[in-house]
C-alpha atoms as one frame of an Amber mdcrd trajectory, in Angstrom:
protein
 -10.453  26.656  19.951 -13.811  28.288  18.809 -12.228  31.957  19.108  -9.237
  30.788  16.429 -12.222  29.664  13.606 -12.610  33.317  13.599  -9.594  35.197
  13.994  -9.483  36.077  10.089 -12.870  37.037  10.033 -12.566  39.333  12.878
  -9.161  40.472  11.083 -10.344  41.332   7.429 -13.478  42.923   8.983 -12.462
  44.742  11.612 -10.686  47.580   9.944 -12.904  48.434   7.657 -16.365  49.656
   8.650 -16.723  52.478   6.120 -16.503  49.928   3.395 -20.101  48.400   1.987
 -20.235  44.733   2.701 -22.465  41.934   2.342 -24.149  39.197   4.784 -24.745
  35.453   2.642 -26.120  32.443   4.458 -26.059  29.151   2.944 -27.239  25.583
   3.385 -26.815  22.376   1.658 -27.285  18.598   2.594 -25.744  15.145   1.091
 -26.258  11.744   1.514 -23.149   9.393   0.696 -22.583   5.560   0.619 -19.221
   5.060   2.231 -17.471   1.559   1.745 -14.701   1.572   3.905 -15.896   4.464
   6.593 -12.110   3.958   8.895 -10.105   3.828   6.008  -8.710   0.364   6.842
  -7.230  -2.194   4.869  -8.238  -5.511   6.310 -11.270  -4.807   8.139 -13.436
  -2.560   5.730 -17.045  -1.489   7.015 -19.187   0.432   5.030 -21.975   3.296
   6.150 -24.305   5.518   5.218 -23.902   8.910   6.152 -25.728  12.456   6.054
 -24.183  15.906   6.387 -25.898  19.261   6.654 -23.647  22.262   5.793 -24.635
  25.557   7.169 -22.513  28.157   6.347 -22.476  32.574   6.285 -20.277  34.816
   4.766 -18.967  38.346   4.652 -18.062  39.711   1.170 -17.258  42.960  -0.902
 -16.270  41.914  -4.374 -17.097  45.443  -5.772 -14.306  47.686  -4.289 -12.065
  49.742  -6.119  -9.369  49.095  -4.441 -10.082  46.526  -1.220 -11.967  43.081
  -1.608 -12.315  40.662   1.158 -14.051  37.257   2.015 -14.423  36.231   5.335
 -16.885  32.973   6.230 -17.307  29.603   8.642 -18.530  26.829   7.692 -20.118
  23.589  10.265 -20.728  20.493   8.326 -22.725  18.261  10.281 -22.091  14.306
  10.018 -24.439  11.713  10.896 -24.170   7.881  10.676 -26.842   5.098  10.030
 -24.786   2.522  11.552 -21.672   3.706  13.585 -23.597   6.901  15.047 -20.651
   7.162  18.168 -17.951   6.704  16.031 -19.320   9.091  13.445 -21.541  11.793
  14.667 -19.549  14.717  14.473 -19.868  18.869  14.315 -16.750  20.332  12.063
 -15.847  23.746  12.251 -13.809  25.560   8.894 -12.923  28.914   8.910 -11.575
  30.930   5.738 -10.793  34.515   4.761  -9.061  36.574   1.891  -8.543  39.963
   0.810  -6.613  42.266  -1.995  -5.760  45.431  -1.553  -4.389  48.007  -4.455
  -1.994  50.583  -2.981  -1.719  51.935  -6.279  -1.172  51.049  -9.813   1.972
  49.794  -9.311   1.736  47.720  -5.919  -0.699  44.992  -4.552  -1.019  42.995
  -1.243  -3.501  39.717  -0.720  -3.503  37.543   2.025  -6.317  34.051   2.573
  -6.246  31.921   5.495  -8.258  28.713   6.134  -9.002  27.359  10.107 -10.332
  23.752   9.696 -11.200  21.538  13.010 -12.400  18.295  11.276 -11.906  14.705
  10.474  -9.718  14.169   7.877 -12.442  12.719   5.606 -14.288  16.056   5.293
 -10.510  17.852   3.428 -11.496  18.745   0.322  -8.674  18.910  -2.790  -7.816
  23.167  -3.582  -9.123  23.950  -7.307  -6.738  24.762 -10.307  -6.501  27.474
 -12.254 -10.075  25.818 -14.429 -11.522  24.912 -11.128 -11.510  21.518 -12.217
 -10.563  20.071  -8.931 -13.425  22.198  -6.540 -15.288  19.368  -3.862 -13.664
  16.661  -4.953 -12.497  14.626  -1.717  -8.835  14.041  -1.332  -6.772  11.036
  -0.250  -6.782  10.689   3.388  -6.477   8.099   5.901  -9.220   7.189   9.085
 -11.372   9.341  10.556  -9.224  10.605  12.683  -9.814  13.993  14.559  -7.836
  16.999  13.118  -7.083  20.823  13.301  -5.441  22.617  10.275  -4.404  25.858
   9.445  -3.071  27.036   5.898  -2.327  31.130   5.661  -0.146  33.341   2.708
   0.346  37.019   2.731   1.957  38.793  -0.204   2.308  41.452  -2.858   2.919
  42.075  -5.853   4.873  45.086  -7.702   4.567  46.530 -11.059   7.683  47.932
 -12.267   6.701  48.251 -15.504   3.472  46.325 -17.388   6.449  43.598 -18.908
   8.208  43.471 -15.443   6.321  42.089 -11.883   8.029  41.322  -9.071   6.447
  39.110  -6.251   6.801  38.361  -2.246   4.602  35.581  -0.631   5.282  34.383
   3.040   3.144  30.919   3.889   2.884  28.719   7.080   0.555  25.514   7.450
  -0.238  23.393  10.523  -1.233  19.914  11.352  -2.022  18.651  14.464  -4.260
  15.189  15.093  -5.408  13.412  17.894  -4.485  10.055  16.857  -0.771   8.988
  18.692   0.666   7.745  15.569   0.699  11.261  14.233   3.073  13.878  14.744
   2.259  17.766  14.731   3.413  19.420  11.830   4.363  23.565  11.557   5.919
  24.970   8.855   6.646  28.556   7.228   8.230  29.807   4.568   9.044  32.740
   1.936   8.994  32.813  -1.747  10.484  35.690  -3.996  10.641  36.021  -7.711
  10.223  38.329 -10.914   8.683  37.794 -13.954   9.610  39.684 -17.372   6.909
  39.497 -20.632   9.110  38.634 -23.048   7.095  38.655 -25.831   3.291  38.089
 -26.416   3.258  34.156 -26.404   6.767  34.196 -23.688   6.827  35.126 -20.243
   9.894  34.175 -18.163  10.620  34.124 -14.650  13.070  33.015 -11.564  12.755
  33.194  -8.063  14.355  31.319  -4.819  12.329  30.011  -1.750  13.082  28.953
   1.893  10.654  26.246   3.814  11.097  25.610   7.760   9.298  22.048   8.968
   9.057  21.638  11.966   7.660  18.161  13.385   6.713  17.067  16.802   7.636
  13.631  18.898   5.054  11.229  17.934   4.363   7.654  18.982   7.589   5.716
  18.653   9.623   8.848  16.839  11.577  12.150  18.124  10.573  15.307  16.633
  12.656  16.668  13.936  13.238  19.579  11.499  14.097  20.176   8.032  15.410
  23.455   6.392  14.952  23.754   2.517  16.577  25.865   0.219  15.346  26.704
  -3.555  16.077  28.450  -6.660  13.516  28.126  -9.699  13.213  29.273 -13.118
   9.851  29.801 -14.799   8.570  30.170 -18.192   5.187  30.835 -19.538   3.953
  29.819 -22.992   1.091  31.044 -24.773   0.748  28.669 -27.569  -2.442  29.335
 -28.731  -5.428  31.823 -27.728  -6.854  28.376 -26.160  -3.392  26.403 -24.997
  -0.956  27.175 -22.862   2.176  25.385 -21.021   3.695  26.855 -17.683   6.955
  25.139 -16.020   8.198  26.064 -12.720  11.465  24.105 -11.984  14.619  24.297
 -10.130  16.656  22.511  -7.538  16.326  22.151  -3.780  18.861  21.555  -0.808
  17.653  20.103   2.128  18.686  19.550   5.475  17.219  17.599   8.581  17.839
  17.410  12.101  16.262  14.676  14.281  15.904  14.855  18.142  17.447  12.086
  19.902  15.141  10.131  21.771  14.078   9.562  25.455  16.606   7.507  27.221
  14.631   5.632  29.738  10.508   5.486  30.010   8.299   3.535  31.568   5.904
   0.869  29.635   3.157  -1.672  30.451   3.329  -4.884  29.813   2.098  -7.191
  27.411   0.309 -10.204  27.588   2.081 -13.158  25.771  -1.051 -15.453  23.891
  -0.834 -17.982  20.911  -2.144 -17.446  18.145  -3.643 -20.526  16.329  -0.969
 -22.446  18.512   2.224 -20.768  17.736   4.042 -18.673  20.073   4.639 -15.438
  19.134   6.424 -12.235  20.445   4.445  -9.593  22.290   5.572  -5.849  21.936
   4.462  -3.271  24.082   0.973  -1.804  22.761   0.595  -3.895  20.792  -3.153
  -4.968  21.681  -4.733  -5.286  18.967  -1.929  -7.352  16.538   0.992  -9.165
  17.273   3.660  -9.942  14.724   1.267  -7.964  12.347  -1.557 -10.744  12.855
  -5.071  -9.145  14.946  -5.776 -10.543  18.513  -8.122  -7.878  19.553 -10.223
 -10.831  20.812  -7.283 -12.571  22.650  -5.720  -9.640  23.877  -7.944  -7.482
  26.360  -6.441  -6.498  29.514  -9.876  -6.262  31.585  -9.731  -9.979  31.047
  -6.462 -10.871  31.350  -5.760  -8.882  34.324  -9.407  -8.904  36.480  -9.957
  -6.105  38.844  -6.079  -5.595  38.565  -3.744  -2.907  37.103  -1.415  -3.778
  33.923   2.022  -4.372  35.524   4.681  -2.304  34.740   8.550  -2.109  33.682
  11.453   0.720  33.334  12.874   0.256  29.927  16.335   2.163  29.123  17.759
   3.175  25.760  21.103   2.658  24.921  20.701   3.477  20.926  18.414   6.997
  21.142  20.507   8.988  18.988  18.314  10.693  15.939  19.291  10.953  12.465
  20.475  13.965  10.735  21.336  14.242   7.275  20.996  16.297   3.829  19.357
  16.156   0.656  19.675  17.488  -3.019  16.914  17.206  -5.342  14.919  19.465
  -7.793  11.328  20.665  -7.469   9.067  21.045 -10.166   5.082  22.310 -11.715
   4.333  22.037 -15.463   0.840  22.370 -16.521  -0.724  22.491 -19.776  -4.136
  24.002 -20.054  -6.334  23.809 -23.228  -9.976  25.076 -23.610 -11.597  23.376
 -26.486 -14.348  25.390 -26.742 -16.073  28.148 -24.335 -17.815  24.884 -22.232
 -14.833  22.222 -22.516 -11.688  22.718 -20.550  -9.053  20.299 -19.856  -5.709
  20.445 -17.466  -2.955  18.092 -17.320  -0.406  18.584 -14.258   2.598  17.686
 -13.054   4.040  18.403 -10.024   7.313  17.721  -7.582   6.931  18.917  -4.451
   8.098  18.964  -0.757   5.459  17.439   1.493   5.103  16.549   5.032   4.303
  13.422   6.473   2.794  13.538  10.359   2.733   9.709  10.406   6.587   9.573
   9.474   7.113  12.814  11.270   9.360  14.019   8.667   9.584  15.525   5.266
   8.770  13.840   2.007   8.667  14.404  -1.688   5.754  14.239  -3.154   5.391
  13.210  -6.963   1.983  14.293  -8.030   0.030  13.706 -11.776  -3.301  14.921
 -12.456  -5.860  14.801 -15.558  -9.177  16.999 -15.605 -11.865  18.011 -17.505
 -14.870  19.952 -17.404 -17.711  20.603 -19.711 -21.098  22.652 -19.459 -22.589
  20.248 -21.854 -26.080  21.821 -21.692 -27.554  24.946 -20.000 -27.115  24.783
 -16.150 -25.528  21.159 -16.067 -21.862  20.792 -15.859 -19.904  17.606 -16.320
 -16.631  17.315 -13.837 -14.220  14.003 -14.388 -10.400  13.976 -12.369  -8.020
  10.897 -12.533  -5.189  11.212 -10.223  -1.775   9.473  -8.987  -0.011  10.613
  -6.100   3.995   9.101  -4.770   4.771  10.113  -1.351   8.421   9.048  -0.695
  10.704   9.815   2.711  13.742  12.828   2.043  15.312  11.221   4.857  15.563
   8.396   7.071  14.263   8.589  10.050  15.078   6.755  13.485  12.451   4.993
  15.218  12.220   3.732  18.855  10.890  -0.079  19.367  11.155  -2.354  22.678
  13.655  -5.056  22.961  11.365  -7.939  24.963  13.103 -10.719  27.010  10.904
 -13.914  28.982   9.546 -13.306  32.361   6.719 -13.288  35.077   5.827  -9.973
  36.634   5.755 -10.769  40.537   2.070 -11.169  41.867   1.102 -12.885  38.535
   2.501 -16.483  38.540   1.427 -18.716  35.743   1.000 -16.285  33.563   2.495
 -15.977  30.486   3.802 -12.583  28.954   6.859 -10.675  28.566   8.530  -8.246
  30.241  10.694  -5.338  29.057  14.618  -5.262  28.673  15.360  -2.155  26.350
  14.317   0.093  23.718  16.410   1.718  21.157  16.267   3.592  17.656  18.864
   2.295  15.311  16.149   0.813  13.048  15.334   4.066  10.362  11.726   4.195
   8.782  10.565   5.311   5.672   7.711   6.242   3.751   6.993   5.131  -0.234
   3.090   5.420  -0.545   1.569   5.048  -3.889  -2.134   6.684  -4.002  -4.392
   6.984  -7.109  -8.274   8.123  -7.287 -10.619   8.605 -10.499 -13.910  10.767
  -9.579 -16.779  12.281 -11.466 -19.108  14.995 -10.665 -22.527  15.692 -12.527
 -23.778  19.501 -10.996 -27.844  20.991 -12.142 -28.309  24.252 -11.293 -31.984
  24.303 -10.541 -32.117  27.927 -10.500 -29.615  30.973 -10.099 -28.887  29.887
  -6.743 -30.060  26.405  -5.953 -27.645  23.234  -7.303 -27.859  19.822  -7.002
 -25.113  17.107  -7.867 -24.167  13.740  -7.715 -20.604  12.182  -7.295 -18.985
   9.082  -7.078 -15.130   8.385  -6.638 -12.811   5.350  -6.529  -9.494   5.549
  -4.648  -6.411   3.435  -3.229  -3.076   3.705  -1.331  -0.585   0.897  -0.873
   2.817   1.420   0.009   5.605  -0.571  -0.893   7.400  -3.262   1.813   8.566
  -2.419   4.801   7.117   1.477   4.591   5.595   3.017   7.818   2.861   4.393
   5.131   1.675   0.461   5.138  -0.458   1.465   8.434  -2.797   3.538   5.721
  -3.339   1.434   3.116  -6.824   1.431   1.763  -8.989   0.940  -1.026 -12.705
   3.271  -0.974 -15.596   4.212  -3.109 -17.563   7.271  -2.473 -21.516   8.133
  -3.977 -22.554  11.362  -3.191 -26.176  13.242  -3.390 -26.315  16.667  -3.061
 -28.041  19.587  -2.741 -27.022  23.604  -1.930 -28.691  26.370  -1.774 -27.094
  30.305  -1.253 -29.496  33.244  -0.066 -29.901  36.436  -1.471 -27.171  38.918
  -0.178 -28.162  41.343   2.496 -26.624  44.472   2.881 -24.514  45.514   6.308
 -23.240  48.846   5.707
């Protein structure tokens, strides 16, 4: 695991050692008031945590015709109250380089290694790096590995007319059950022609391969999209601009069918405030979507035994498959009010991926942001977002059938035992997420910063959505400090 945080250092550095290059260490430290630390809905619990972030990087940002960034980062987490839950070394690894061939062609490539919990992603930046540390939406604390790389280049036929190749592949993988893995890769193409000074106009076509894993209760599946886009660049003013991207999208998904027998444990079958209700298999800690963790602990239940269990067979495991048209779409509008003031208003349609649906989904995505360097070395960030996650397909997912009955060697007591388990109930996702954040930042001297943040954010899904498992409502505060060393020379 270690040796992949720095493949793309070893990469961009390795072939060139005639090239001068610099070493930078860094350090910060925050302190943050967390009000719902697991993300949860019902049961929040809040913390106080502290992270150290010790970090080095190798740079050359003076080349003529290579630059490169290579770095690794280890934020260090510690909790006041749930120190075993919490505690936690995180490992991010990140690298980038452009290359001029000549004056008519350019290559670039960045990659980004992160093995974290999900609470440490951090949103990318815009084009006014309005966005930069701002935390995103994510759900528990779960453990995670990620991996986001692009290589492309860029040709200039002539200075009106650039044409432009980018191949791209992410990955997802978590250790929570209730998460699928998640690879996908793709290729973009397109040209752009300067039309005139304010007009600059563009098309382009794109293909996206998901794949996704078997998770907890769901077969793996894939999805193939197809794209063709138009693009046009405005220049309004010296100070506003508009850019759309837009086009549509076919898609096309494949689900594995699922496993037609398996074995399960059983469930014990309790009351809850003196009504029966149905026990599914593990389903511990609720039951008919009320909590029993109290009533439902196997140690007790079952003392000094093992949990009993049954062969369950699925007559119904066939996955779905199925296709999709739809259209894909940016537009932002940028407009710097002055040299300190810059605002950015973004809207976006995009294909997502969804590890707890373990499928695709379109994302629907609206941002407002600002920034202002309203006196010498203080800067003044503010970001409202809203964010629709919605299922491209339906997907099938596998639940037990339960019938009455007393495993043999436990008489008297009362659970359930298996009878079947099949698919032909399909899943979805519609998740509505929104957030509002601001970010004061002092830079105490050329390279020392402090900053304080605070950020409110929720996610509720609609009925019957599998996103309902991730509902939450959070505030952040943030205090911060960082600090970057003077450069020192390698070569």
């Amino acid at each position: 695991m270690k040796r992949a945080i720095f493949t793309t250092l070893f990469v961009v550095c390795a072939g060139v050692p005639a090239l001068a290059a610099d070493l930078q260490f860094s350090a910060g430290g925050e302190v943050e008031y967390d009000d719902n630390v697991f993300r949860s809905e019902t049961n929040e619990e809040d913390d106080v945590l502290f992270r150290l972030r010790p970090g080095l990087r190798i740079y050359e940002d003076r080349g003529h015709a290579l630059n490169f960034s290579a770095g690794y980062e280890a934020p260090i987490e510690f909790s006041a109250d749930y120190t075993s839950e919490l505690n936690e070394v995180d490992h991010i690894g990140y690298g980038s380089f452009t290359y001029r061939a000549n004056n008519k062609l350019d290559f670039f490539a960045s990659e980004r290694y992160g093995y974290l919990r999900s609470t440490l992603r951090r949103a990318e930046a815009d084009e006014l790096g309005l966005t930069q540390g701002f935390v995103s939406i994510n759900d528990e604390r779960d453990r995670i590995k990620t991996n986001n790389a692009s290589l492309g280049s860029v040709y200039h036929f002539s200075p009106r007319t650039t044409a432009r190749v980018i191949a791209d592949s992410t990955f997802f993988d978590s250790t929570r059950d209730d998460r699928a893995r998640v690879w996908s890769a793709g290729i973009t193409a397109d040209t752009d022609y300067k039309l005139t000074l304010k007009h600059q106009i563009g098309a382009g076509a794109g293909y996206t391969y998901q794949d996704f894993s078997d998770r907890e209760d769901i077969a793996g599946s894939t999805t193939q999209t197809y794209r063709l886009f138009g693009s046009w660049l405005w220049t309004i003013t010296d100070t506003l601009s508009f850019s759309l991207d837009a086009g549509p999208a076919y898609l096309e998904t494949k689900q594995e069918d699922a496993s037609s027998v398996r074995t399960a444990s059983l469930v014990p079958f309790v009351d809850v405030e003196g009504v029966p209700v149905v026990a599914t298999f593990g389903s511990c800690g609720s039951i008919n979507g009320i909590p029993v963790a109290s009533e439902c602990r196997y140690d007790t239940i079952f003392t000094g035994t093992s949990i009993p269990a049954t062969t369950v067979v699925n007559p119904f495991g066939k996955g779905q498959n199925d296709t999709e048209v739809t259209g894909f779409a940016e537009a932002v509008l940028t407009q710097r009010w002055s040299p300190t003031l810059g605002t950015a208003l973004r809207y976006s349609r995009t294909q997502g991926d969804a590890s707890g649906l373990g499928g695709t989904v379109i994302v629907d995505a609206v941002s407002l942001s600002n920034t202002w360097d309203f006196l010498e070395r203080w800067q003044l960030a503010v970001r409202g977002d809203y964010l629709r996650r919605e299922s491209a397909f339906d997907i099938a997912q596998t639940f037990e059938v339960v019938e009455d009955g007393t495993p043999q060697g436990f008489p008297g007591l009362a659970v359930r035992s298996g009878a079947a388990f099949n698919s032909t109930r399909n899943v979805d996702i519609d998740t509505n997420s929104w957030s509002v954040a601001g970010r004061i930042t002092h830079d105490l001297f050329k390279s020392t910063s402090i900053y304080a943040q605070v950020r409110y954010g929720e996610q509720d899904s609609t009925s019957d959505s599998l996103g309902n498992a991730s509902d939450f409502e959070n505030f952040l505060a943030t205090f911060g400090v960082r600090h970057v060393f003077d450069p020192i020379p390698l070569w």
